[in-house]
DRENZA-108150 format. One record per residue (C-alpha): z, x, y; residue in one letter. Coordinates in steps of 0.02 Angstrom, whole numbers, padded with zeros to 5 digits, always signed. Layout:
# DRENZA-108150
ZXYa
...
This chain:
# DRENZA-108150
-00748+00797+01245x
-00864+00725+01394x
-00965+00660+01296x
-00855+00579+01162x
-00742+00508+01309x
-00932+00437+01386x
-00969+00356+01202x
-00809+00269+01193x
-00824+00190+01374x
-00970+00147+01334x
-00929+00071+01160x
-00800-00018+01277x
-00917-00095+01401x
-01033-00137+01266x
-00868-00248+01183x
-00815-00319+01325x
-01004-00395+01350x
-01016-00452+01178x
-00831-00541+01193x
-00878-00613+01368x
-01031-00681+01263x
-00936-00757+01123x
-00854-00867+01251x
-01006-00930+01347x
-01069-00984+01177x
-00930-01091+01139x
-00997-01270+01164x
-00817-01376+01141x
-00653-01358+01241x
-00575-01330+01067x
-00721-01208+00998x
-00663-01147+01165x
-00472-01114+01162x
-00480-01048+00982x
-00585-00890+01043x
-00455-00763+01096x
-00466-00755+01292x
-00571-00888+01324x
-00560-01022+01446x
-00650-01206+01469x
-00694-01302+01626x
-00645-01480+01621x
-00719-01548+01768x
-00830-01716+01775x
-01004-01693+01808x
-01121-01547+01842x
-01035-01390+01839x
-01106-01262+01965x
-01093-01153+02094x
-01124-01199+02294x
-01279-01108+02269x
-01348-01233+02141x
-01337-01098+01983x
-01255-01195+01832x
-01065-01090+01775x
-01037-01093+01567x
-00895-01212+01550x
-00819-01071+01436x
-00791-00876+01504x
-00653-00757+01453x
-00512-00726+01562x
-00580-00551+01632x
-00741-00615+01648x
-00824-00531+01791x
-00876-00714+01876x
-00682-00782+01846x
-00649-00813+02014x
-00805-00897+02078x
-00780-01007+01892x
-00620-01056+01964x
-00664-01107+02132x
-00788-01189+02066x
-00684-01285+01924x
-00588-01355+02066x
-00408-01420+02025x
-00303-01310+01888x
-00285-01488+01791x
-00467-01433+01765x
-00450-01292+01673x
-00400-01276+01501x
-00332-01101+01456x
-00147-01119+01368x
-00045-00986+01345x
+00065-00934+01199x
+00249-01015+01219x
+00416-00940+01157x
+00579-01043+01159x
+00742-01002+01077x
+00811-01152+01014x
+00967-01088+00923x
+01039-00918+00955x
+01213-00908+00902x
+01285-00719+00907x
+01315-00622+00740x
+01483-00646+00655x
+01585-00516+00735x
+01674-00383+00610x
+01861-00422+00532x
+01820-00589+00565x
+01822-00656+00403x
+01922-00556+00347x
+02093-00666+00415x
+01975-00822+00337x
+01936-00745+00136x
+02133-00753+00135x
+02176-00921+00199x
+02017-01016+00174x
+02013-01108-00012x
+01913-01102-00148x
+01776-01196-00109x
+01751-01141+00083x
+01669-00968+00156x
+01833-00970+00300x
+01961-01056+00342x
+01912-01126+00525x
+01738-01182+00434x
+01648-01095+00553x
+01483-01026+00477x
+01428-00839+00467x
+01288-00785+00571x
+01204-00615+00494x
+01060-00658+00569x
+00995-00699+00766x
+00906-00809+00809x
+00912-00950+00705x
+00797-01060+00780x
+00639-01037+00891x
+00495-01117+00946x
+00302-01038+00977x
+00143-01098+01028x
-00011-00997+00959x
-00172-00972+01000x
-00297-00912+00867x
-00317-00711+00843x
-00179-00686+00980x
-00003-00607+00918x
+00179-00689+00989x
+00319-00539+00939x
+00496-00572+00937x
+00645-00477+00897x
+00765-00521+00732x
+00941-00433+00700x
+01037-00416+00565x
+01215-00391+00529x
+01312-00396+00375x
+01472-00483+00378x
+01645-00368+00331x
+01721-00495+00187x
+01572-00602+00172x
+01610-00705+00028x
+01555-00644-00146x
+01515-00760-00306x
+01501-00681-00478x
+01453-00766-00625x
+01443-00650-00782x
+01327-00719-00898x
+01346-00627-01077x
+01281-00616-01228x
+01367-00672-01381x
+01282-00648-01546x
+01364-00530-01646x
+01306-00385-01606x
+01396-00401-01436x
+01561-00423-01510x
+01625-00247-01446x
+01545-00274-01288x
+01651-00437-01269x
+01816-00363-01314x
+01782-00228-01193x
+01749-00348-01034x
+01904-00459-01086x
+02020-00300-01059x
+01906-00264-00911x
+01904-00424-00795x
+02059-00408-00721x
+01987-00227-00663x
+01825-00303-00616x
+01905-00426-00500x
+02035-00287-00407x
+01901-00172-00398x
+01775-00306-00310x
+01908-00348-00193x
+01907-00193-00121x
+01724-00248-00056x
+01763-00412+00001x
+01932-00511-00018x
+01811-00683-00023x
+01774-00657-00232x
+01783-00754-00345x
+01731-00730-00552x
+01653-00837-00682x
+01594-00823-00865x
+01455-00914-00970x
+01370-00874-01140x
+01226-00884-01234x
+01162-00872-01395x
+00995-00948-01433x
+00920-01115-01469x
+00987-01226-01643x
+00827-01225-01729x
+00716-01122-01841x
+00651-00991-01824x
+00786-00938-01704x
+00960-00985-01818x
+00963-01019-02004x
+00984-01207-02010x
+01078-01199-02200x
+01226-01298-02187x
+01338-01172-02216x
+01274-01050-02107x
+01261-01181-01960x
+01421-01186-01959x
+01476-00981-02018x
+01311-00894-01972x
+01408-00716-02020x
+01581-00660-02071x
+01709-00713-01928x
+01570-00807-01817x
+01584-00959-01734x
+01433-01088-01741x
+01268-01036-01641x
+01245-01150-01469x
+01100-01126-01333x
+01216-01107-01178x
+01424-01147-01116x
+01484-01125-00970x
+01639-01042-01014x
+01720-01056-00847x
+01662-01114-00665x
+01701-00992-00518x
+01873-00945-00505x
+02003-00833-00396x
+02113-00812-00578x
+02041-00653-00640x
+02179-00670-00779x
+02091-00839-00812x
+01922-00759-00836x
+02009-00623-00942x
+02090-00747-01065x
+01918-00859-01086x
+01809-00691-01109x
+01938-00664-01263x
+01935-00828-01350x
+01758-00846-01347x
+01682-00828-01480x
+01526-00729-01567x
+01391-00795-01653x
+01243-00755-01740x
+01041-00789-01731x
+00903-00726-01859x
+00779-00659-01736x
+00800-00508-01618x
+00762-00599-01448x
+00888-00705-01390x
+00891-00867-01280x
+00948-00793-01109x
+00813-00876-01013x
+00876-01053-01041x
+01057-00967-00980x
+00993-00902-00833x
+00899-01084-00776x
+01064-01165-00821x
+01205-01046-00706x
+01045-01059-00564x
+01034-01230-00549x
+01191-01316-00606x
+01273-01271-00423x
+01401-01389-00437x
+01447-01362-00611x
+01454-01177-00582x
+01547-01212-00427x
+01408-01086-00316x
+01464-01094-00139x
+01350-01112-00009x
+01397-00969+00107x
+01403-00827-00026x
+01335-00682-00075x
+01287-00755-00281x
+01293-00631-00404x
+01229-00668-00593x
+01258-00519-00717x
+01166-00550-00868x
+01226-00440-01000x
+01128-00409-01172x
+01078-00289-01315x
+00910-00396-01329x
+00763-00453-01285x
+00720-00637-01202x
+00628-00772-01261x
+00504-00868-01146x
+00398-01010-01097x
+00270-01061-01245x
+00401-00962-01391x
+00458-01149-01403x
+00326-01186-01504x
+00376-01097-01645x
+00524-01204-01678x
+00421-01365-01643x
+00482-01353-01459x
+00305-01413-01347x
+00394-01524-01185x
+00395-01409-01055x
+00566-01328-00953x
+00593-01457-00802x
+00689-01317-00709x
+00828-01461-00700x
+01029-01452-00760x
+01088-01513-00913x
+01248-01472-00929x
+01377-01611-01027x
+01564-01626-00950x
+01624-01483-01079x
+01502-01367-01005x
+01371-01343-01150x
+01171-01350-01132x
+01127-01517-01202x
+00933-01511-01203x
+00911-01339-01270x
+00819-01417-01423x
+00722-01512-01322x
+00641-01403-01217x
+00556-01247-01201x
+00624-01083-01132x
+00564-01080-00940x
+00450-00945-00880x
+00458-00802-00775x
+00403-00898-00635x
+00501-01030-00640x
+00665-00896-00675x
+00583-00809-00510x
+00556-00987-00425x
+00756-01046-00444x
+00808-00884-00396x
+00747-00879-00239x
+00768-01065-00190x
+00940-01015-00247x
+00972-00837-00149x
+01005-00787-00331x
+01051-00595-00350x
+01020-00556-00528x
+01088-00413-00602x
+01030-00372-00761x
+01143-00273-00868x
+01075-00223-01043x
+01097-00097-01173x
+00982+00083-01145x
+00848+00024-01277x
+00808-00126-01157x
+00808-00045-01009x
+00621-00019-00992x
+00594-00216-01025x
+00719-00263-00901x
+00656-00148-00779x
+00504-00233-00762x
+00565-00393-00779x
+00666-00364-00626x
+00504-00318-00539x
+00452-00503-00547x
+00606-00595-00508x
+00662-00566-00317x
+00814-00510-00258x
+00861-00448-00456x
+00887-00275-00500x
+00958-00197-00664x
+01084-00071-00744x
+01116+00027-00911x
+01275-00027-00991x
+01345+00093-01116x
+01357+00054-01314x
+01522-00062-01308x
+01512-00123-01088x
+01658-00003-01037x
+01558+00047-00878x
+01532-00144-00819x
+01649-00103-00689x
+01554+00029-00614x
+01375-00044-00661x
+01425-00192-00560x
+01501-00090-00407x
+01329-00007-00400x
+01222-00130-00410x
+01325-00236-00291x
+01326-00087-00168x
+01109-00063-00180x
+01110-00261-00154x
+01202-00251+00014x
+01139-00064+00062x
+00968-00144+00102x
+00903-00301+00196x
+00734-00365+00138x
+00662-00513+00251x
+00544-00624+00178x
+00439-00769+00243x
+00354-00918+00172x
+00210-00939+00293x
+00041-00957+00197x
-00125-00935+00273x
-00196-00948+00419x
-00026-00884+00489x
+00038-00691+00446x
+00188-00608+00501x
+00206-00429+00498x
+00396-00336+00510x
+00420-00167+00622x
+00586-00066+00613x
+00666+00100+00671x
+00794+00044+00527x
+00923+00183+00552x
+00774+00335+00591x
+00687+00369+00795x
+00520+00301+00750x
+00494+00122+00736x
+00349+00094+00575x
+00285-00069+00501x
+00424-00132+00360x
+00501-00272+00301x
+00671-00172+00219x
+00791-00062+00295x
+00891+00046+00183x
+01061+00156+00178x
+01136+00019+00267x
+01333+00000+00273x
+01448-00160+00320x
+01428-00186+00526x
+01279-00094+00531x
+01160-00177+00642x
+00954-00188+00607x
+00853-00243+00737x
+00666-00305+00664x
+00521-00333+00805x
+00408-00485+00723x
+00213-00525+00747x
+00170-00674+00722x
-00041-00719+00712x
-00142-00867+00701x
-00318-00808+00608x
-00393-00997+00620x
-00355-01143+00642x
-00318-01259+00484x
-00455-01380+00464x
-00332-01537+00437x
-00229-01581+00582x
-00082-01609+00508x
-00058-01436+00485x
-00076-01368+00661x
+00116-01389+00665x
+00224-01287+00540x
+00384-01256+00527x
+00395-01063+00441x
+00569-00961+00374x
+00612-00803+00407x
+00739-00744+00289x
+00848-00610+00214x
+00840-00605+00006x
+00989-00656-00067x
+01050-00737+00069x
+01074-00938+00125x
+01048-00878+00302x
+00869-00897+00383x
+00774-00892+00557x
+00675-01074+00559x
+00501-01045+00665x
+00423-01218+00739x
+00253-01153+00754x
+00122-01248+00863x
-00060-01188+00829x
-00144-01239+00997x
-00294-01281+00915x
-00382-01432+01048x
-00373-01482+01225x
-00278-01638+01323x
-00452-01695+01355x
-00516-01712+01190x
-00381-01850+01134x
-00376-02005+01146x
-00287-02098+01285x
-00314-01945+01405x
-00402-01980+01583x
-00527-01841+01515x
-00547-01944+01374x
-00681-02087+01419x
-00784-02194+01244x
-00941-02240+01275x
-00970-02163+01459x
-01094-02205+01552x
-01112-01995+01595x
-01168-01992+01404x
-01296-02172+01430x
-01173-02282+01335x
-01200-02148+01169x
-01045-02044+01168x
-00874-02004+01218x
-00856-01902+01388x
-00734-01769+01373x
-00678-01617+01435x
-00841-01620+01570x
-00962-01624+01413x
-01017-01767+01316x
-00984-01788+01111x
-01143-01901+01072x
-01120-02028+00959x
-01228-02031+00765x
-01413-02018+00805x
-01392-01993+00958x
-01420-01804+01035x
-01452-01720+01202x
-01310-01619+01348x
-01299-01817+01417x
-01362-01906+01225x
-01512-01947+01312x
-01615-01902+01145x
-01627-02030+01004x
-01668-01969+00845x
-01817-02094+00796x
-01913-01996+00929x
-02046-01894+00869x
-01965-01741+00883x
-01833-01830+00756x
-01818-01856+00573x
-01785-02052+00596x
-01599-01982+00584x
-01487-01878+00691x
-01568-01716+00660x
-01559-01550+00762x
-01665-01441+00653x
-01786-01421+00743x
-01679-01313+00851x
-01626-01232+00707x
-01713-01092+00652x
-01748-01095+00447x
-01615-01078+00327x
-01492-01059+00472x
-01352-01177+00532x
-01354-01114+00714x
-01413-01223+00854x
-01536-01124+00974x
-01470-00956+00881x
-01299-00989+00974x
-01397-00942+01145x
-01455-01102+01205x
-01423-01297+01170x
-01541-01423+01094x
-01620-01531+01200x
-01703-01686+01138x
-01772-01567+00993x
-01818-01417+01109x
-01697-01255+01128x
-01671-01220+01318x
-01609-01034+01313x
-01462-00987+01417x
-01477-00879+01552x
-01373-00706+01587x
-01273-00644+01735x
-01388-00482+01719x
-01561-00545+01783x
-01640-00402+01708x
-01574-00485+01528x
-01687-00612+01457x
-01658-00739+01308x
-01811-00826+01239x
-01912-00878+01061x
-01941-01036+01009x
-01753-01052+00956x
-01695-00931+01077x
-01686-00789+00936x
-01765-00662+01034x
-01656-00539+01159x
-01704-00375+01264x
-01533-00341+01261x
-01457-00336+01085x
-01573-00195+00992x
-01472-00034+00910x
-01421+00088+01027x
-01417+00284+01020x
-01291+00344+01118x
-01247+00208+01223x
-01427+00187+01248x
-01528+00044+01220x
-01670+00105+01084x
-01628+00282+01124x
-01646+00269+01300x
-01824+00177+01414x
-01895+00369+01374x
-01900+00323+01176x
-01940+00123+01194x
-01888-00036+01241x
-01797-00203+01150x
-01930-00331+01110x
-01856-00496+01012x
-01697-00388+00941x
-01799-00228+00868x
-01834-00088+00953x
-02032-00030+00998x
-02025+00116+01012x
-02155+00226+01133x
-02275+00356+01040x
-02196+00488+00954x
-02047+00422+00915x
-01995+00286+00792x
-01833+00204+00692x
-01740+00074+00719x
-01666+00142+00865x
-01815+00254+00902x
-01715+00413+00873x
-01841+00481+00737x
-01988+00596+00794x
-02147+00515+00742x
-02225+00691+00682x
-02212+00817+00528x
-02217+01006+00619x
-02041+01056+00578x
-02058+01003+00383x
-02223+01113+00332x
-02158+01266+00263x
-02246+01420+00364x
-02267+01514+00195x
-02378+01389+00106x
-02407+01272+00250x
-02340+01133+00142x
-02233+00991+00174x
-02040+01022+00119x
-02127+01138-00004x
-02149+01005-00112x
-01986+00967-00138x
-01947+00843-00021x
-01986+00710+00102x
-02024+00731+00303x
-01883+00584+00385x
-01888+00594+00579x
-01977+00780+00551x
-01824+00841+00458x
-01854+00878+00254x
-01730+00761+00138x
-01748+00868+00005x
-01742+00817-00215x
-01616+00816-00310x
-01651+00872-00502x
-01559+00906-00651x
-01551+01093-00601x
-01452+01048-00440x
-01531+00988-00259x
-01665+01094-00155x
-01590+01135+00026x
-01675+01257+00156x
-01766+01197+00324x
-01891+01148+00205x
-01831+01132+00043x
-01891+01290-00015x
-01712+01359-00082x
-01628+01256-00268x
-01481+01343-00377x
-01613+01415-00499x
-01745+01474-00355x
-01739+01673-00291x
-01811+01614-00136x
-01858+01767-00004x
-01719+01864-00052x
-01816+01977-00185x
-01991+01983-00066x
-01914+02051+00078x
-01788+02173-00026x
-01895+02329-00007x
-01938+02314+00172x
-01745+02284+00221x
-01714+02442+00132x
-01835+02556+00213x
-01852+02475+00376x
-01660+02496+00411x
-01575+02619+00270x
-01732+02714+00244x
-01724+02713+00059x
-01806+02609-00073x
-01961+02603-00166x
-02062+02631+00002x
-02084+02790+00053x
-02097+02793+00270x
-02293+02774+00247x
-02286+02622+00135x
-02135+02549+00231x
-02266+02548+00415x
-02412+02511+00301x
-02324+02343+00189x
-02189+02289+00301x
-02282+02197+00430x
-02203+02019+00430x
-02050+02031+00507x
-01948+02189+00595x
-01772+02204+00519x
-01621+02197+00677x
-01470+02264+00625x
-01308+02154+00660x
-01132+02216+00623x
-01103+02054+00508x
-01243+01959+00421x
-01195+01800+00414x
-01284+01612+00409x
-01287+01540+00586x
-01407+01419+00567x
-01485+01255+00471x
-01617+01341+00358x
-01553+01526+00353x
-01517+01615+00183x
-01385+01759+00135x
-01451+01898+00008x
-01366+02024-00052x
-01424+02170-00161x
-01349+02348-00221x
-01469+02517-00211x
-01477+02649-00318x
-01328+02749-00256x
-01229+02580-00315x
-01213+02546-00093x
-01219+02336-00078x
-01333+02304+00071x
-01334+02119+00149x
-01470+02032+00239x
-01489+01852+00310x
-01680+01798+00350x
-01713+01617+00432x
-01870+01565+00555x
-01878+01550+00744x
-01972+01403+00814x
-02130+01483+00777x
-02092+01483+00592x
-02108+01656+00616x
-01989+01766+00499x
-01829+01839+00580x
-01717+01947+00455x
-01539+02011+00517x
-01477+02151+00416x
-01272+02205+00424x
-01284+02395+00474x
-01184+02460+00369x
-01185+02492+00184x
-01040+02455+00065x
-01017+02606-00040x
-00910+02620-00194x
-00792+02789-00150x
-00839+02953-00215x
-00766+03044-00368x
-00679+03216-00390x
-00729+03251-00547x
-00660+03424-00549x
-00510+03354-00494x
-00502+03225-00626x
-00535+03345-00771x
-00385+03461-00697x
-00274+03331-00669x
-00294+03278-00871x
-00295+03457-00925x
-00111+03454-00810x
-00055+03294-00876x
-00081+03364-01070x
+00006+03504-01055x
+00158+03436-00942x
+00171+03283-01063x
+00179+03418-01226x
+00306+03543-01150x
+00408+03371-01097x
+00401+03334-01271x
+00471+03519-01321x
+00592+03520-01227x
+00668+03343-01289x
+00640+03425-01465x
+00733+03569-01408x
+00867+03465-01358x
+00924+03367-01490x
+00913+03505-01609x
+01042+03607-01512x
+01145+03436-01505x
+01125+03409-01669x
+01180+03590-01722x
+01303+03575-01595x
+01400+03425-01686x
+01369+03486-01860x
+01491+03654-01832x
+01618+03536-01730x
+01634+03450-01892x
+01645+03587-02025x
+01785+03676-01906x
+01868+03500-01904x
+01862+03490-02099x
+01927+03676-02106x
+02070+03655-01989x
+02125+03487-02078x
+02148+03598-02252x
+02325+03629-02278x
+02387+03759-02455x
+02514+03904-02460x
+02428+04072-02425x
+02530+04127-02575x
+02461+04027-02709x
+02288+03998-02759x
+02257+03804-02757x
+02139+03798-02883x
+02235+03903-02989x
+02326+03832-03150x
+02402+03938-03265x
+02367+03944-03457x
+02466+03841-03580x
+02519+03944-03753x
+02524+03835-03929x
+02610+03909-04068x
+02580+03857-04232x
+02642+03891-04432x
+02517+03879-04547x
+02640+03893-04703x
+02736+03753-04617x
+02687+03589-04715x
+02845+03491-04611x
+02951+03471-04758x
+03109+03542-04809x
């Protein structure tokens, strides 16, 4: 832990150099205040200490010569080091609860509340930041729905025939939809559109007859209508869901899309009120057509995403343009704070689901065969919409925000949506807002950026300042000075430095570039090293064509080369150590030379090859590897990889296991195919020690296990010492199978027989007697049941006599 703790100060120290030399580097007031912590001297002239030693103009705040830079800068005019700025322009407090509840009742159609006073569901509203580049402003955001913040529902349905039981179904059900959503919010109001599909082919037969009759009791096929604008008469929306009619269309998708652009953007047609919550329910037993399907029907100009709605409420350009795309549907949505709800049949579910995927703030819901459970579907959905808050921004880059929340939980964690929510419940969001870089047009170093939750008109407007120069290095300031004589005539003195003028070079533009060590034009290369686009390596400055190299704080730190690419400072370290430490080598231009016997790039490796022989055929990694810093890398073949100290072990290999078998055995056990004799005479490599667990306890050691001849499993574990000498741990004791009874076993059959047989006897026994048992109950039931007088013989039956004359002929 000592160590690690050690490594990571050191890592620490090691940053905090690097960072301090970032800002020396910086040659511009500007290059300056866009490096995170940095600072710039402004002052005219020489800048330097009493002593005589020139100061950077640019250090970081913590810099460990800070306060002799600033007693040397002089005034604080002179130093340039702004800091990140937070103002709350508009901070209004959230819209306490009941509050508009008084207003949904009074206030008219066309308002959010009576007194006109707007919600506020989210503070602030309005800030202002300054930013510097890589360093964060945060800020906290709440939110807080409304009780009875107005609702606007436009159902948007459907109507080719197949819907017609869908229709009848939502006429009986709008009255129901309205009472049930003002029980959510008395501030509702209901509106109905259809849509069928575009006039043309391939979409609608365009026969006469069936242009005007495409099926039996259908009315004529039409793109879009708006039925009916928002409303409080739910008996109004009722009555026009009945009289509308169906039509019909020839091919399965339908022309929803154009719909969908149409109740989005016509606001004022649709009558969408500005402070609302705006529901669309888009209800179908289809698919959609979209952008490029035009085509087909001859359709090629392009959907302008505008409205085109005639006085009677019908889509007039639906054969003249094509069906928009998702984008653009996604696009009016949320320019809109368009909730779509998209309520379709349970084959079209998985369509819709994804759809709803690419269009924010829309969701989806099954409806049943014939719509009866658009009351609920609608409840549900409405309650998911306003159970979560989702902010959203529109800053692009070089600005990101990132969102933090405990939402409703203990533990704050990075998201932009808070869940489970109910009405009043309050969500407080902590906002980071960074500057990566700063925008290389000007115009864009002010932005102003939105915060805001989906589905909702409300938003938190950001007037973000990117402090991207200094005072000095504008025009018009006293810093500012054209054509100074501190720069001979060639350049603009600013910020204490001079900006030399074209051809013209040099800390003072003293250097023309038509002097030899110029191209004829203004030309720094040769303090540029080749194919590089650094001056001096970014450790020096160019002077008249030759790199003078800065100096460090640390005296014992040197910077030199011709273009001052060579350090002793900034070679690899090894734990904390600069090329392993002054024991192992030293930095020499950036790369480590390293001392003998070592080498690397940070001179970690031992220059030698001792550990990687293999002590049984003095080769190196047994020939099945390399020798890195005198460690074997072993091969990998198709049989598997070799591993071992030296490589000698691979899946298929036997290794020592089966050499040192026979000496294990009679060395420790005493048994084997050595008698005691052989065993002293053949066993003289190694002498066994017994451990009560053979186990692997170091790099290189190998586990072998074998069973003797009484079945016992012995185990042994063999490795070398630092002498590459053999060492062989043996677990003391033997794993032996138990011993059998056999007598026992043979008796216990025998026993088992002869129980099992007299078992079965004695069940034979049993049911025999049973079975006799019932056989006499019955014949004594039989003979008790017979019933004859003890008189009479039953089977008895006495003779009959016949009489007969044989003279008798039967006449007279």
């Amino acid at each position: 832990m000592r160590v690690k703790t050690l490594l990571l100060l050191v890592a620490s120290l090691v940053g905090i150099g690097w960072a301090s030399q970032e800002c020396r580097n910086m040659a511009s007031c500007s290059a300056c205040i866009q490096t995170p912590n940095c600072m710039w001297c402004g002052k005219s002239g020489n800048f330097s200490e009493d002593g005589g030693k020139e100061l950077p103009r640019c250090i970081k705040r913590t810099d460990d010569i800070a306060s002799r830079w600033r007693s040397a800068c002089g005034a604080d005019g002179n130093i340039y080091a702004p800091e990140n700025y937070f103002e709350s322009i508009r901070n209004e407090e959230l819209t306490a609860a009941g509050v508009l509840a008084g207003s949904a009742v009074a206030g008219g159609e066309g308002s959010a509340s009576a007194s006109g006073e707007s919600v506020v569901q989210i503070q602030p509203q309005h800030v202002a930041m300054s930013l510097r580049v890589l360093e964060t402003s945060s800020m906290q955001v709440t939110f807080r729905q409304a009780e009875d913040y107005p609702v606007d529902l436009y159902y948007l349905m459907d109507l080719s025939k197949s819907m017609e039981d869908d229709k009848e179904s939502l006429s009986k059900l709008g009255t129901l939809l309205a009472f049930e959503m003002q029980k959510i919010t008395r501030n509702f109001r209901l509106g109905f559109g259809s849509f069928v599909d575009k006039v043309v082919m391939p979409y609608v037969s365009t026969v006469p007859e069936k242009l005007e009759r495409p099926c039996k009791e259908c009315a004529a096929p039409y793109g879009f209508k708006n039925a009916l604008p928002l409303t409080t008469n739910a008996e109004a929306f009722a009555e026009e869901v009945q009289k509308a009619p169906v039509s019909g269309n020839l091919d399965a998708p339908e022309g929803g899309f154009d719909a969908i652009m149409q109740a989005v953007v016509c606001q004022d047609q649709i009558r969408w009120r500005q402070e609302a919550r705006r529901l669309l329910v888009f209800s179908t037993d289809a698919g959609f057509h979209y952008a490029g399907d035009g085509k087909l029907g001859g359709i090629v100009k392009p959907n302008d995403g505008e409205c085109h709605l005639d006085l009677s409420g019908n889509y007039t350009h639906s054969t003249l343009q094509d069906y928009p795309s998702v984008a653009q549907i996604n696009q009016v949505a949320k320019q809109h704070k368009m909730n779509i709800i998209f309520a379709v049949t349970a084959e079209q579910t998985s369509v819709y689901s994804r759809l709803s995927q690419m269009i924010e703030g829309s969701s989806f819901g099954e409806l049943t065969a014939n719509s009866s459970n658009v009351v609920e579907l609608v409840k549900g959905e409405y309650s998911k919409i306003t159970s979560k808050v989702e902010l959203k921004h529109n800053a692009a880059d070089p600005v990101s925000i990132r969102f933090f929340s405990k939402c409703k939980g203990a533990t704050e964690k990075e998201t932009n949506i808070c869940q489970g929510l109910r009405v009043g419940d309050q969500v407080d969001f902590r906002v980071e807002v960074e500057l990566a870089k700063c925008p290389e047009d000007r115009k864009d170093w002010k932005q102003q950026i939105s915060i805001y939750p989906v589905g909702l008109h409300e938003r938190l407007l950001i007037d973000l300042t990117m402090l991207c120069d200094c005072d000095c290095e504008r025009p018009g300031n006293e810093g500012y000075i054209p054509g100074a004589e501190e720069c001979n005539n060639h350049g603009i003195y600013q910020c204490g430095i001079c900006k030399c003028d074209k051809n013209y070079f040099g800390r003072n533009c003293e250097c023309d570039a038509s002097t030899p060590w110029g191209t004829g034009t203004f030309d720094d290369s040769t303090c540029r090293e080749p194919n590089s686009s650094s001056i001096c390596s970014g450790r020096g400055t160019c002077h008249c064509g030759v790199c003078q190299c800065n100096e460090r704080d640390n005296i014992d730190e040197i910077v030199n080369g011709k273009y001052c690419e060579c350090t002793n400072f900034l070679c690899q370290r090894h734990n904390g150590l600069l090329c392993a430490g002054p024991d192992r080598g030293e930095c020499v231009c950036n790369q480590c030379k390293c001392k003998s016997g070592w080498k690397g790039p940070a001179c970690t490796c031992e220059d030698s090859i001792e550990n990687c022989v293999n002590p049984d055929g003095n080769t190196i990694c047994s020939g099945n590897g390399v020798c890195e810093c005198n460690q074997c890398k072993c091969n990998e073949t198709e049989d598997g990889r070799y591993s071992g100290k030296w490589c000698e072990d691979c899946p298929t290999c036997k290794g020592k296991c089966l050499a040192y078998k026979a000496c294990v055995q009679c060395q420790v056990f005493e048994t084997g195919e050595f008698s005691p004799e052989e065993c002293e005479a053949n066993c003289t490599l190694f002498n066994s020690t017994r451990v009560p667990i053979a186990q692997v306890e170091a790099e290189g050691e190998r586990i072998c296990t074998f069973f003797d001849e009484n079945d016992c499993r012995f185990t042994f574990v063999y490795g070398y010492d630092e002498n590459k000498d053999p060492v062989v741990r043996v677990q003391q004791t033997l794993e032996c199978p138990p011993k059998l009874d056999i007598l026992g076993i043979v008796l216990g059959v025998i026993g088992a027989i002869v129980a099992v047989g007299l078992a079965l006897l004695l069940m034979w026994k049993i049911l025999t007697t049973i079975h006799d048992r019932r056989e006499f109950a019955r014949f004594e039931k039989e003979r008790m049941m017979a019933r004859w007088d003890t008189g009479e013989n039953p089977i008895y039956k006495q003779a009959t006599s016949t009489f007969k004359n044989p003279i008798y002929s039967g006449g007279k």
